[in-house]
N, C-alpha and C positions, 0 to 999 in steps of 0.2 A: 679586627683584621688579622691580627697577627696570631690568633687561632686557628682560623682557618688557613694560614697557609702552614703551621704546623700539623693540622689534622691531615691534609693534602698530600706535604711530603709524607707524613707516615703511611699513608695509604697506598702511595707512589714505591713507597720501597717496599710493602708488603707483597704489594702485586708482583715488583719484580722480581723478589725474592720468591713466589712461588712458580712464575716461569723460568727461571734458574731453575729451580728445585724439580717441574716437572720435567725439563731438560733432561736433566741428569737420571732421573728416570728410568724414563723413553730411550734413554742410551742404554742403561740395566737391560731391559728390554729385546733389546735390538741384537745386545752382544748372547741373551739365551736363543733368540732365535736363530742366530747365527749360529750357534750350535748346534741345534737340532738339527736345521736344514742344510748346511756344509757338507760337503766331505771332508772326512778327517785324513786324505791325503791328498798331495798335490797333483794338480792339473795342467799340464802346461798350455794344453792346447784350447782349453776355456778363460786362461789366462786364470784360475785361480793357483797361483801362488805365494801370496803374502800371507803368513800364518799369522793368526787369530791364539793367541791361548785363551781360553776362559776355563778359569778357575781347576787348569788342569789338563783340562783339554784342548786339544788342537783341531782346527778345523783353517781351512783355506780360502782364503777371499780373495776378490777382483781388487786391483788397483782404487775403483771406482767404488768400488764398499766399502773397504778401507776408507778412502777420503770422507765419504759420504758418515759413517760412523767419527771419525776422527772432528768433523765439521760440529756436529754435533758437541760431540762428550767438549771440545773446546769453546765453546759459543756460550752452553748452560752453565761453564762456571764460570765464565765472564760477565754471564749476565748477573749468577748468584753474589760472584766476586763485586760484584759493580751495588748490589741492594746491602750487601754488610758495609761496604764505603758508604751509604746513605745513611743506613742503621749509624752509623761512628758520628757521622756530622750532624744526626736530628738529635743524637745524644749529647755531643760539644753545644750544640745551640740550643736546644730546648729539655733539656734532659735535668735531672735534679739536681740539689745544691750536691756540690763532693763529700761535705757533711754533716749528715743530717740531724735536725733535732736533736737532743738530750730528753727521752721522758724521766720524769720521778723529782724526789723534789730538789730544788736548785743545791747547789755543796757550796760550803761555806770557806 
């Protein structure tokens, strides 16, 4: 019994750690296309004025892009944050001795 609910959790945080990890991504992503497709000067009347830098560059977003990027990039490391908290406890609970073995032959 107590395999399976080891094998479970570990499964459990794999997954989540790689919906965290595509998160963050998808956010990589999101911030080059916001580059490409932006104006790199402000708008007032489209409401794009909240500047974006990436890696340099400047380009101007909506209020609403903004949040909507911000929603993200903050979500997939909470969730990433939330699978290494799992990773920490299936290691405290099911993880190996602190030290391990001695091979070779026993010291006198």
């Amino acid at each position: 019994m107590s395999l399976n609910v080891e094998r479970l959790w570990k499964r459990a945080g794999i997954i989540v750690g790689l919906i965290g990890l595509a998160g963050i991504v998808w956010t990589a992503s999101i911030w080059y296309q916001y580059q490409r497709l932006l104006p790199r000067h402000p708008d007032p009347v489209a409401g794009r004025v909240f500047p974006l830098n990436v890696h340099g560059i400047v380009v101007y977003e909506t209020r609403d892009e903004r949040n909507w990027l911000d929603e993200i990039q903050y979500s997939s490391m909470a969730i990433f944050a939330a699978s290494a908290l799992m990773a920490a406890i299936h290691q405290k609970k099911y993880g190996r001795p602190a030290t391990p073995p001695k091979l070779g032959p026993p010291q006198t």
